[in-house]
MARVEX-753401 format. One record per residue: x, y, z of N, C-alpha, C, CB in turn. Coordinates in steps of 0.02 Angstrom, whole numbers, plus 50000, padded with zeros to 5 digits. Glycine has a CB too. Layout:
REM MARVEX-753401
XYZXYZXYZXYZ...
REM end
This chain:
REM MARVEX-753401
468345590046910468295595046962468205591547029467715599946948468425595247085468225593547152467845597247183468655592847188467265596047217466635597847233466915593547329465835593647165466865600547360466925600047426466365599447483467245604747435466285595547522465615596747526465615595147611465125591647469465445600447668465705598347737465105594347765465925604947787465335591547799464805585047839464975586147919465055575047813464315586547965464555587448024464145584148067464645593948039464175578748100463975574448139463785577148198464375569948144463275577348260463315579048324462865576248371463275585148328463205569848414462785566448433462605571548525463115557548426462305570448531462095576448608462125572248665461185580648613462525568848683462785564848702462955568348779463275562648652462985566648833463345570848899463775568848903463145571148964463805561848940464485558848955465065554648894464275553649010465855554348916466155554348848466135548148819466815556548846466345548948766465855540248717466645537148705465215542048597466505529248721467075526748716467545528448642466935519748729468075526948640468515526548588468445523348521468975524248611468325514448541468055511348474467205512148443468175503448488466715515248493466115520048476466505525148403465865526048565467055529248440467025533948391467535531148329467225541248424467925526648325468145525448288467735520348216468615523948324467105516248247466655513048229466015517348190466505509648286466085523748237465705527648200465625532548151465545528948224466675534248131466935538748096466975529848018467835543848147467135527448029467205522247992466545520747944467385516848038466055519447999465125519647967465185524747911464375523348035465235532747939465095536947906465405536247827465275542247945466145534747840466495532347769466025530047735467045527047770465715525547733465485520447707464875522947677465415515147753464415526447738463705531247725463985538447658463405536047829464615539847650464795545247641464965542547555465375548147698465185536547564465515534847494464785532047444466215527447507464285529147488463675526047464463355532547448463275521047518463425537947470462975542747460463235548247411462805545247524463815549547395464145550747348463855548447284464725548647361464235542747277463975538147253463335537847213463965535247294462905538247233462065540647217461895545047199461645541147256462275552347219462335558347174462055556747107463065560647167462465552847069462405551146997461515548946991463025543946976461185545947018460535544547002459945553547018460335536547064460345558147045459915563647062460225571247023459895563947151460625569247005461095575946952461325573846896461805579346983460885576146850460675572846776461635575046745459715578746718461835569746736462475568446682463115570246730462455574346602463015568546785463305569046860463885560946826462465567246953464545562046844464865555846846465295555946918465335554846778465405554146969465595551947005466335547847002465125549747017466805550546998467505546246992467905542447052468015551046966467565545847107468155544847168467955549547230469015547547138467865546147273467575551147337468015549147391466715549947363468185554947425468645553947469468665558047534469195554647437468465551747596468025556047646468735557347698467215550847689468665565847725469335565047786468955567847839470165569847773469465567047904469265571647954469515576947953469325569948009469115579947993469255589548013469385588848081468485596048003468885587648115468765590748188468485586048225468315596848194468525579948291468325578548321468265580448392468415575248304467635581648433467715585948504467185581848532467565595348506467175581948605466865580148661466525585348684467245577748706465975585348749465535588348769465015585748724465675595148773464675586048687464115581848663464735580048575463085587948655464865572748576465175571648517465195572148462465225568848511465515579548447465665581248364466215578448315465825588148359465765575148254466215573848219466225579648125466095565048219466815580848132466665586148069466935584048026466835593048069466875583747972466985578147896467105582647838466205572847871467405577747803467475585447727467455578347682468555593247712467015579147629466875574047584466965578047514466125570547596467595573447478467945576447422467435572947343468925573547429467185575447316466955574347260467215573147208466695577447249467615569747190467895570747115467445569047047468535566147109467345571747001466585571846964466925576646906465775576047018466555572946856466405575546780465595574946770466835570446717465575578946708465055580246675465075578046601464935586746683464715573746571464835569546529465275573146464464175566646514465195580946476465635584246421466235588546456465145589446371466465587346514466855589246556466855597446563467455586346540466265598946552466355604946559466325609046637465905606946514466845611046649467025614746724466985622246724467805612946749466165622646764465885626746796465675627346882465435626646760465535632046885464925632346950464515625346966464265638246927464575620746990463995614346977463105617346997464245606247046462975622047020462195622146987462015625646924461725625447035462475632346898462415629946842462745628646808462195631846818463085625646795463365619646747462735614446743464125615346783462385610646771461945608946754461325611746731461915606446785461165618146749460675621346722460605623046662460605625446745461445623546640461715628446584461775618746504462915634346629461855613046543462125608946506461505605746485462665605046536460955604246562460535600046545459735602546530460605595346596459515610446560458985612146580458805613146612458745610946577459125609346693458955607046750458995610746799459225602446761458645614646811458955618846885458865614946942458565626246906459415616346967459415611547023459295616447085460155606947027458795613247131458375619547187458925621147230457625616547244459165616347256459745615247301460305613747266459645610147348460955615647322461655614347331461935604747317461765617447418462235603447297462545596647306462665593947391463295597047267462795598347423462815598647474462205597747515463095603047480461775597547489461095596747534460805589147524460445602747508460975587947435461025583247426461185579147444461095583147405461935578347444462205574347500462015573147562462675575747510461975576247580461655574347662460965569947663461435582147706460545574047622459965569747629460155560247610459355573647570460395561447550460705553647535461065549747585461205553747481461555555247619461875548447692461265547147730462575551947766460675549947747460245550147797459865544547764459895557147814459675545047695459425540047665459725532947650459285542447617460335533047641460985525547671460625524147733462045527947696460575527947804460615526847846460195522147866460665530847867459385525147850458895523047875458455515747803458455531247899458985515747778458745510847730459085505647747458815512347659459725507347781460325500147835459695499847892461475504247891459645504647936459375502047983458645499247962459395506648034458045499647931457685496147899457765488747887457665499047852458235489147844458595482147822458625478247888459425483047788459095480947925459155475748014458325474748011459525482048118457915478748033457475479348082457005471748011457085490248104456965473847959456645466547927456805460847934456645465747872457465459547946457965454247965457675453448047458895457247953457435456248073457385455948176456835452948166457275464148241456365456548120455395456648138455045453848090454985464348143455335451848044455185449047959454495457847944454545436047957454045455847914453745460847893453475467047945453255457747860453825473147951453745479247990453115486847949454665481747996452815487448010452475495047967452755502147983451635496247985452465503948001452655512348024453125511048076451955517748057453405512548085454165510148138454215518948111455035501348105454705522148186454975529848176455475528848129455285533848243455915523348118456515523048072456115523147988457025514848092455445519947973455035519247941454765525647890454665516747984454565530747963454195536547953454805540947933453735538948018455205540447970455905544347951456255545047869456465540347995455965538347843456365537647792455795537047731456895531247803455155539147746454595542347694454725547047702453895541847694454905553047762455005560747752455635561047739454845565547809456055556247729456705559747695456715558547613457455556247729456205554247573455995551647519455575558547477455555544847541455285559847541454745566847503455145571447499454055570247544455685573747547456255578647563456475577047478456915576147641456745573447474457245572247403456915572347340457605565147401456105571347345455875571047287455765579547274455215565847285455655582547325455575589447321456145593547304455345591447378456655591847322457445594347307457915594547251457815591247342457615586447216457865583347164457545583947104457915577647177456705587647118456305590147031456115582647024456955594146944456335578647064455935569647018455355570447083456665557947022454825563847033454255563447101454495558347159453425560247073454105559747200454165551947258454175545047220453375551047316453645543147182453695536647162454485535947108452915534947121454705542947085455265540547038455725540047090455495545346973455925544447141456355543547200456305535647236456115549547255455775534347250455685528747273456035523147234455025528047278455615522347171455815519047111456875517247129455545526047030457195523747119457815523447116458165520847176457995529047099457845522647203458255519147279458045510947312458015525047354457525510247279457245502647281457835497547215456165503147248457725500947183458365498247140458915496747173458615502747092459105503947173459945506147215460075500147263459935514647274459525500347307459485495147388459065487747395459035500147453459275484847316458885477247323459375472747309458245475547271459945475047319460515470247328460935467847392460955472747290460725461447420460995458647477461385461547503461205453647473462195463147479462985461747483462945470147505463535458547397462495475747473462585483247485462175485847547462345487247422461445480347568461125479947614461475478547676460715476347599461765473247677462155471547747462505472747760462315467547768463075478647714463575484547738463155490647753464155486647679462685492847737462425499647739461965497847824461865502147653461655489547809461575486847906462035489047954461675478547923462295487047926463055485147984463335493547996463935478747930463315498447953463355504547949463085508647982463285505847908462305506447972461975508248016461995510448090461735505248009462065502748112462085499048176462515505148203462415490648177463085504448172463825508648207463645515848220464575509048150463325518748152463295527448166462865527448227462895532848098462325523548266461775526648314462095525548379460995523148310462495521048364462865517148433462845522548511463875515648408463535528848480463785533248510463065536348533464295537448467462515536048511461705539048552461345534748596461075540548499461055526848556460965523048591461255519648664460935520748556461955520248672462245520648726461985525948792462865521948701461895530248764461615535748824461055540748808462215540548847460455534548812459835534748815459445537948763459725536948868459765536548703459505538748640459575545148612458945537948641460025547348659460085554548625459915557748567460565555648619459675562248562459575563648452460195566248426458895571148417460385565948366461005566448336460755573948278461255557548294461295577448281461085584448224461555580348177461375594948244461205579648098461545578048052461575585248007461245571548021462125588148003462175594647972461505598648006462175593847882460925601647965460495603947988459855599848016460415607847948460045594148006459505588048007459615585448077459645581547945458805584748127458815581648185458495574548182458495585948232459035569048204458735561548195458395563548294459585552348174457605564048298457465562148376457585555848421456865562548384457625557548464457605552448521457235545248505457195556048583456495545848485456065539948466456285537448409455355541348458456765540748338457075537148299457575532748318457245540448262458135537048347458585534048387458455525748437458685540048432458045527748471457665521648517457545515448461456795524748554457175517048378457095513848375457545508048309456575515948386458155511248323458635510148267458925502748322459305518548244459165497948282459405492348313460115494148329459335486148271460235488048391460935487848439461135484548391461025484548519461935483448402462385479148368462335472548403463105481848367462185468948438461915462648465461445460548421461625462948532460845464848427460345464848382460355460748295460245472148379460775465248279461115464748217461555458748189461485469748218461885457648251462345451148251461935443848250462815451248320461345442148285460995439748272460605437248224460905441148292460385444048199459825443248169460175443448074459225450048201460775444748077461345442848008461315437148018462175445348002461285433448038461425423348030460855420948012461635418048106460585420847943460195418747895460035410247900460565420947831460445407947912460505401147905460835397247973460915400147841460455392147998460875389048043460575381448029460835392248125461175377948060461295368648066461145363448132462125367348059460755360148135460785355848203460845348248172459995356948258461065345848222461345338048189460775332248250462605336548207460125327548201459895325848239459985317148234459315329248238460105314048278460255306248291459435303648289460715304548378459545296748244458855290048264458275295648236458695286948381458325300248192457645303548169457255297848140457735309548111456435297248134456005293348096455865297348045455435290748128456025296547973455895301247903455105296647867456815300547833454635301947866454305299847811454265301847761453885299247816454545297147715454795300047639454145298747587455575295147605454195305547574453535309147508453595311147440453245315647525454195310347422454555309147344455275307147336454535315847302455285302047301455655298747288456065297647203455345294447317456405299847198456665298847131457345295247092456695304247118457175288047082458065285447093458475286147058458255279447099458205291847000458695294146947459065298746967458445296346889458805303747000459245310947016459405308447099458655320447007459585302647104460025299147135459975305447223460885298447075460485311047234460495315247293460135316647297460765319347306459745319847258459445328047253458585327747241459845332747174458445320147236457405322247212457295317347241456945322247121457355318947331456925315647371456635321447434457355308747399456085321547458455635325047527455405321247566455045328947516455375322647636455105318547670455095324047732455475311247673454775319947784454385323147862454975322647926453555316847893455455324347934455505323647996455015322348077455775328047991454945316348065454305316448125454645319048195453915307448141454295323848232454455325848289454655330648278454795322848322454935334348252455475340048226455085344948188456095336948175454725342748129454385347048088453745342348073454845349448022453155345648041452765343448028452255341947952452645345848068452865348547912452865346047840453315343947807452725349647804453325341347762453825339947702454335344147665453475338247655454895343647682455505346147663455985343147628455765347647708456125349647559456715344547517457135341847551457155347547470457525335247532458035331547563458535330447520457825325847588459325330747546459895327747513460005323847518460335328847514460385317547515460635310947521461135313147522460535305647480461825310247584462655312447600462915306547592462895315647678463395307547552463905299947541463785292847570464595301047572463475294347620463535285947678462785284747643463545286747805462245290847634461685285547605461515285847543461065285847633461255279147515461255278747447460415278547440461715271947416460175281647359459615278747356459415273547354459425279947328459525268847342459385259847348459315257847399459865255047328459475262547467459435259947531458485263647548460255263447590458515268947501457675269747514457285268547496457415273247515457415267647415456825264947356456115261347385457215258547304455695263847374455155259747380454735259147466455465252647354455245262847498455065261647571454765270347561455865259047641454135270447657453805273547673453965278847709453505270847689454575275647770454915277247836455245273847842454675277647890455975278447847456335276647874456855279347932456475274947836457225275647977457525280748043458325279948010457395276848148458765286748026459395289848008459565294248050459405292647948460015296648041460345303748072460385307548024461035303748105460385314548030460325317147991460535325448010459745314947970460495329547981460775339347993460175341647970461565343747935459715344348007459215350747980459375357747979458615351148018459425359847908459605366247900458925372247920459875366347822459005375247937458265379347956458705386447929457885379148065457925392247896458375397547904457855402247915458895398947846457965409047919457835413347967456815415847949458545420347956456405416547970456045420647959456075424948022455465418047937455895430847998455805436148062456325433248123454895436148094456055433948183456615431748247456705425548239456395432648325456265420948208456425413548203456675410548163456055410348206457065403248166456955401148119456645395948094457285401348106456495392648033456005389247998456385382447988455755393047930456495376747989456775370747935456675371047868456505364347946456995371347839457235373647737457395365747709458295380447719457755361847726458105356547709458485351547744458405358347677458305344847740458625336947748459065336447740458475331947718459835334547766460395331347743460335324947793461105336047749460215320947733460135312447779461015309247785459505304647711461175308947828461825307247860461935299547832461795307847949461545295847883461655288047875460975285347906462405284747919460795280547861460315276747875460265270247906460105276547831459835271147933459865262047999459705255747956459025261448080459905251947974459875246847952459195242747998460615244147955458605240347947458225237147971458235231048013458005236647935
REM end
């Protein structure tokens, strides 16, 4: 069966929002629309999900409407095609309080603010009550109330759902895009179907700069004539089981590699020694940390 379900975006916006805004932000939604689909299956007991397929309706100016129609294609583990509330009532027990349709929505809102979350841990390393924060405990209680499961099982499922890297930094990046068209002109609040994201949420959802940044997990600097004091040494596992201090640079002990030009025999037994070398550092919060040694080439005494 196909289960139709309308989606209507409205950012309150005055003046008109550039082109790749709205094309960046009809694109997000895909993405918020297919993830949230998607998830259906964890909140509508014997719910299967085959194929979701998001189009446009209606896009307009004066405060920027976007109107969406999100196609459901879905079985029920015995294919039986009914009414979908009851059809589940009738298959599983389950009355379901609400429409699929309400459902849905709450779930893109819940994509949303679990992308923007994601950025904002990536900006600040450990965050508390943030409005994007508070937003996304009352959309948690919203769903546990809607869905017949409790908060901690709601919680439970979406902590699952959202502890995978690769789904995190698209649903980021997703994020980023849907607030854009507000954040541009002064935070505007956005009506999601019946749902108002405010101004202070808005404000506090990250820029795409922001984001771009704070995605580069890992970075490289290449340092000449370093003095290493080396603190394990192992000449069997030859690359890979030696640590030592970058003096000047860092001030503890960090695993180290050995790179083609140096051999262990050139360190064995010594305290300090000076090389060139690449310090990999990677991200905590806005900063980043040194992680690991790649010893380049070593000086000759």
């Amino acid at each position: 069966m196909e289960i139709q379900v309308p989606f209507k975006v409205e950012y309150q916006t005055t003046e008109p929002v550039p082109i790749p805004d709205i094309i960046n932000s009809l694109l997000a939604l895909q993405r918020i629309l297919e993830e949230a689909g998607k998830n259906l299956e964890n909140f509508i007991p014997g719910l299967v999900v085959e194929k979701i397929d998001v189009r446009v309706r209606q896009i307009s100016h004066g405060s920027l409407k976007e109107i969406l129609v999100v196609g459901l294609f879905a079985l029920f583990q015995d294919e039986l095609q009914e009414g979908l509330p009851a059809l589940i009532e009738d298959h599983t027990g389950y009355a379901v309080p609400e429409n699929a349709e309400t459902l849905l929505v709450i779930l893109a809102l819940v994509a949303i603010v679990y992308g923007a979350d994601f950025v904002q841990k990536l900006m600040l390393g450990k965050v508390q009550d943030t409005p994007i924060r508070i937003f996304k405990k009352s959309l948690i209680t919203d769903l546990a109330k809607r869905s017949g499961k409790s908060e901690e099982e709601v919680k439970k499922l979406l902590d699952k759902r959202y502890c995978t890297k690769t789904r995190m930094k698209q649903l980021g990046d997703s994020a980023v895009k849907f607030f854009m068209p507000s954040k541009k002109q002064a935070n505007a609040p956005i009506l999601v179907n019946e749902t108002e994201i405010d101004s202070k949420t808005v404000a506090d959802a990250p820029m795409d700069y922001a984001y771009e940044a704070a995605s580069k997990t890992e970075k490289s600097r290449h340092h000449n004539g370093v003095t290493l004091e080396i603190h394990a040494q192992d000449k069997d596992r030859d690359a890979v089981g030696w640590a030592a201090i970058p003096v000047g640079l860092y001030n503890k002990r960090l695993r180290m590699k050995l790179m083609d030009a140096a051999s262990p025999e050139q360190l064995w037994g010594k305290d300090r020694i000076k090389g060139d070398i690449v310090l990999l550092s990677k991200r905590i919060g806005l900063d980043f940390e040194p992680s690991e040694i790649h010893l380049v080439h070593i000086y000759d005494e």
